[in-house]
N, C-alpha and C positions, 0 to 999 in steps of 0.2 A: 585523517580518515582511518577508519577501523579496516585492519584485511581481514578476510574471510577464510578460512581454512578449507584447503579442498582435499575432500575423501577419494582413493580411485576403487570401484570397489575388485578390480581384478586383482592378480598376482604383481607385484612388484618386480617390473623389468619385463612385461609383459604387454608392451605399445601403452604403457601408461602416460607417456609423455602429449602426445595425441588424444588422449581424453581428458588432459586434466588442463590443456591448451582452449578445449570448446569450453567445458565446463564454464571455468575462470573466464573466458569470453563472454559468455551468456550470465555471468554473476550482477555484474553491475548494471546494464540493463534491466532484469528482471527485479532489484533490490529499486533501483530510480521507479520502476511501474508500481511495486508493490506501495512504495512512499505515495508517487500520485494516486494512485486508486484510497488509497486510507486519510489522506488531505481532500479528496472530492466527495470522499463518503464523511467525511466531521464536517465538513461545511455543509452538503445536503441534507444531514440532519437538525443541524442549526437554524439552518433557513425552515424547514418544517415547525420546529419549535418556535420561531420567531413567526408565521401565518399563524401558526394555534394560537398565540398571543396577540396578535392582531384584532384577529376575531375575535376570541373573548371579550378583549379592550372594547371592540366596537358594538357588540351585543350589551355588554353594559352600557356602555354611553349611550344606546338607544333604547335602553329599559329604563334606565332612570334619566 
């Protein structure tokens, strides 16, 4: 697995240890949603493309 590099944007030695603790907490989580939301939007589209194709197929086969 790839790590992520975390920025603090305050001074160095300034409770950075405590932000960079949530930060890194909330990394993997948001990185996993971001994956599932972009995996349910390529199949949602696919499946849209695959009824356009449906129909088409079926409006020919009942024109001709």
């Amino acid at each position: 697995m790839a790590q992520t590099a975390i920025y603090s944007h305050g001074s160095p030695g300034v409770d950075g240890g405590s932000d960079r603790q949530t930060v890194d907490g909330d990394t993997p989580l948001t990185d996993a949603l971001l994956d599932q939301f972009s995996v349910y939007y390529l199949v949602s589209v696919l499946a849209v493309r695959a009824l356009e194709e449906a129909r088409r197929q079926r409006a020919l086969a009942e024109a001709g």
